[in-house]
TIVEXSE-825978 format. One record per residue: residue number from 1; residue in one letter; x, y, z of N, C-alpha, C in turn. Coordinates in nm, 4 decimals, m for minus. Each point is the difference from the previous one (the first is absolute). Layout:
BEGIN
pos:code:n_east:n_north:n_up:ca_east:ca_north:ca_up:c_east:c_north:c_up
NUM:A:X:Y:Z:X:Y:Z:X:Y:Z
...
This chain:
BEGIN
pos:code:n_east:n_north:n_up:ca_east:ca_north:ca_up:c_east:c_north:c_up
1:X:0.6604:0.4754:1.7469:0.1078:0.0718:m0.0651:0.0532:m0.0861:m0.1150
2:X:0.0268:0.0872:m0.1104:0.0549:m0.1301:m0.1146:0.1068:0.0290:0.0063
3:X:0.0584:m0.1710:m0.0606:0.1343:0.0050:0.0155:0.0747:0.0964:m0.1111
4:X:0.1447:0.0382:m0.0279:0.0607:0.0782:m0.0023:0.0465:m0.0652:m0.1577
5:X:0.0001:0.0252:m0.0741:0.0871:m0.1050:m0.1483:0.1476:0.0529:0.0370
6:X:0.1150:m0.1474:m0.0805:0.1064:0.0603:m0.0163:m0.0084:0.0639:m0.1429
7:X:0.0701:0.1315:m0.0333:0.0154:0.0117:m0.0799:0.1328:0.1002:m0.0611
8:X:0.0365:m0.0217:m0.0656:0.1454:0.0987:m0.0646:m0.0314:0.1415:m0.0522
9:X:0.1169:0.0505:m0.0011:m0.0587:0.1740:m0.0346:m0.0651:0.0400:m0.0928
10:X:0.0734:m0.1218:m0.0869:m0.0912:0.0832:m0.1920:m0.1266:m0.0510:0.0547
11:X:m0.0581:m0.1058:0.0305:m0.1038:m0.0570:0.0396:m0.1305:0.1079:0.0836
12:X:0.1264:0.0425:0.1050:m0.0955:0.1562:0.0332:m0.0519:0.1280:m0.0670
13:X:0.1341:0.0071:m0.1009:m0.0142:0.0924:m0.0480:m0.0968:m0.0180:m0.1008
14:X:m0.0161:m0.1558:m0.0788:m0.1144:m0.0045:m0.0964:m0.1502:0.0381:0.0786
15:X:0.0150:m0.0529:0.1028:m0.1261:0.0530:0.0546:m0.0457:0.0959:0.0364
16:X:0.0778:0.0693:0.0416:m0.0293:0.1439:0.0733:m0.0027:0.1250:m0.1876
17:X:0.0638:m0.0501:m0.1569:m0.0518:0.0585:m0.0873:m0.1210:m0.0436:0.0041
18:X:m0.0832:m0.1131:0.0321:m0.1110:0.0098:m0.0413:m0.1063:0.1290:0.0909
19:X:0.0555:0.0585:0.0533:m0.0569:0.1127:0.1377:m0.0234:0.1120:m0.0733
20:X:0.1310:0.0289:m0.0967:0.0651:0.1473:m0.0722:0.1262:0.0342:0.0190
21:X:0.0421:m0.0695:0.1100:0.1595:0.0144:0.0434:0.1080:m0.0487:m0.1294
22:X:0.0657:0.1339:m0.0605:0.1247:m0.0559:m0.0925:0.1369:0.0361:0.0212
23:X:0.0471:m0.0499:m0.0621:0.1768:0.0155:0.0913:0.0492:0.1394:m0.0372
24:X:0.0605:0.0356:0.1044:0.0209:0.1703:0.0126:0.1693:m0.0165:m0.0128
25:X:0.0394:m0.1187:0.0857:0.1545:m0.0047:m0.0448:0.0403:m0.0771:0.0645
26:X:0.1651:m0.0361:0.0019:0.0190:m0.1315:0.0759:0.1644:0.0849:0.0617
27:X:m0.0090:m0.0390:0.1320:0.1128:0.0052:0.0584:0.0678:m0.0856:0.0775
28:X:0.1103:m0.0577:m0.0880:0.0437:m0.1774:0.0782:m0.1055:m0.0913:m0.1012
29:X:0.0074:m0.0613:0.1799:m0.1002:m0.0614:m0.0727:m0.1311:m0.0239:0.0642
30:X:m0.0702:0.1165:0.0289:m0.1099:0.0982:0.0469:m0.0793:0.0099:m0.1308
31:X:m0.1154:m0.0192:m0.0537:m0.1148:0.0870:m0.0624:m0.0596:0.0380:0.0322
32:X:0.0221:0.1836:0.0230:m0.1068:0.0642:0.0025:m0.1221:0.0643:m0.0831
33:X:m0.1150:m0.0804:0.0472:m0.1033:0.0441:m0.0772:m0.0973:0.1325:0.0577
34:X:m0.0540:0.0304:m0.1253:m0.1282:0.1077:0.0283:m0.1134:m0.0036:m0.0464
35:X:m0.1313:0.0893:0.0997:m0.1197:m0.0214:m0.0314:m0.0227:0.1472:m0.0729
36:X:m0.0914:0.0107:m0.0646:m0.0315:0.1556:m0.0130:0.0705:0.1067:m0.0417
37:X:m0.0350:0.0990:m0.0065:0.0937:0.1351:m0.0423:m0.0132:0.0834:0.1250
38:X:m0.0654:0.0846:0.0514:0.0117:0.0552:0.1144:0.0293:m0.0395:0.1199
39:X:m0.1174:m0.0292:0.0494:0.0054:m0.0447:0.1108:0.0741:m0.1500:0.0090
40:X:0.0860:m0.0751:m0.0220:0.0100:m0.1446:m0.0697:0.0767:m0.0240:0.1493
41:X:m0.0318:m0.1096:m0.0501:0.0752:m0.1551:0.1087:0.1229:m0.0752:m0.0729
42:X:0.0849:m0.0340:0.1089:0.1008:m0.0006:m0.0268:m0.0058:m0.1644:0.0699
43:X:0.0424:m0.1044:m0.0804:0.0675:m0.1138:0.0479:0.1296:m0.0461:m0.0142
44:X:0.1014:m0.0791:0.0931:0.1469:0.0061:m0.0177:m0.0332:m0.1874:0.0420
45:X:0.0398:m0.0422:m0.1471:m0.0003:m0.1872:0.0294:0.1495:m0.0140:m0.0394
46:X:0.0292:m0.1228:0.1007:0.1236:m0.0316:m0.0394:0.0275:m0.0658:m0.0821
47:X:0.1078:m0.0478:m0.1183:m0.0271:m0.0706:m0.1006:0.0393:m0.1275:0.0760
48:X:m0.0157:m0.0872:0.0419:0.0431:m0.1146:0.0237:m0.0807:m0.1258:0.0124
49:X:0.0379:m0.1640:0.0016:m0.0651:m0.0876:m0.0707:m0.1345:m0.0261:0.1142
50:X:0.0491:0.0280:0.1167:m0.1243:0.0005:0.0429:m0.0281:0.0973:0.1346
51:X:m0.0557:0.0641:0.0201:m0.0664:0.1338:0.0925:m0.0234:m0.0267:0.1473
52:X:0.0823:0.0097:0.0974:m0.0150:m0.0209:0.1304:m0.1742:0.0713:0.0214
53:X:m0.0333:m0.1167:0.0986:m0.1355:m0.0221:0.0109:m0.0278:0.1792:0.0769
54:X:0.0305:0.0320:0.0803:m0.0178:0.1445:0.0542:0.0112:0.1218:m0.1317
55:X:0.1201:m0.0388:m0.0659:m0.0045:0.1195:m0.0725:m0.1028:m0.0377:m0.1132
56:X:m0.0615:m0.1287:m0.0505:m0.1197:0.0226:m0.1093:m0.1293:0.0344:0.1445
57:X:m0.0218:m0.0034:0.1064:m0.1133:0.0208:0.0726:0.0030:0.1752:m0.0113
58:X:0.1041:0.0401:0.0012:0.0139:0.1937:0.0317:m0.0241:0.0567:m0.1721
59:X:0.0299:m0.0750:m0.0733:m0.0011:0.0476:m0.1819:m0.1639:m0.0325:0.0061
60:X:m0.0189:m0.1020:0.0490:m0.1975:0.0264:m0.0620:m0.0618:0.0707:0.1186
61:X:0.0284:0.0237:0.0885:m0.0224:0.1084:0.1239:m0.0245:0.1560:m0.0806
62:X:0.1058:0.0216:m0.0379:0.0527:0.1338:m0.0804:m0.0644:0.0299:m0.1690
63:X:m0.0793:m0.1683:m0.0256:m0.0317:0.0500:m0.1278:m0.1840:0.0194:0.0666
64:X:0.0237:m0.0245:0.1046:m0.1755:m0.0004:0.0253:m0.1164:m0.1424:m0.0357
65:X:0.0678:m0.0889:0.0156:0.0036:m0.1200:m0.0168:m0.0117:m0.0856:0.1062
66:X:m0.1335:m0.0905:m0.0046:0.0235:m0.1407:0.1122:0.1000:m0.1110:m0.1101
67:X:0.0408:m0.1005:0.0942:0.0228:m0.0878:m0.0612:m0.0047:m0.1132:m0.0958
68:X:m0.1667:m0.0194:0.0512:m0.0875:m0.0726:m0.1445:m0.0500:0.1333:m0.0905
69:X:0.0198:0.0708:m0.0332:m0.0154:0.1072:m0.1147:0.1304:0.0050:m0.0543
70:X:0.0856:0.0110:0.0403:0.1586:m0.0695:m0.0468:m0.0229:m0.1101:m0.0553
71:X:0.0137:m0.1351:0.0981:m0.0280:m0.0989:m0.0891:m0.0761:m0.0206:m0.1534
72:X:m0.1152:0.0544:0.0235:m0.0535:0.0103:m0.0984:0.0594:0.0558:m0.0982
73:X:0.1068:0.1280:m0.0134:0.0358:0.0392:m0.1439:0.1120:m0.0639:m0.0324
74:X:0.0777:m0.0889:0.1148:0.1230:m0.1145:m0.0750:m0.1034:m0.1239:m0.1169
């Protein structure tokens, strides 16, 4: 199993644009992003400096993502 990076929200969020995911809107301090036009996927990252380890494991869960395929687009 690979380990887990720390990383901060913009940090997620740069990665997860490299997918197609772009910011749909921000509430708080929540960015919610989207995939697609129809059928689309919806991700909700929190903005903060760094991402409790569970909630970045459920955001690359939800983008369809292992962890070293993550890694790889930080």
């Amino acid at each position: 199993m690979t380990r887990l990076p720390v990383v901060s929200g913009q940090a997620a969020v740069k990665a997860f644009a490299k997918l197609g995911y772009t910011l749909d809107r921000q509430s708080g301090s929540h960015m919610i992003l989207r995939q697609g036009r129809a059928p689309h996927r919806r991700l909700t990252v929190p903005n903060h400096k760094t991402l409790a380890k569970g909630t970045l494991r459920a955001l690359i869960r939800q983008a369809g993502l292992t962890v070293s395929e993550f890694t790889d687009l930080l």
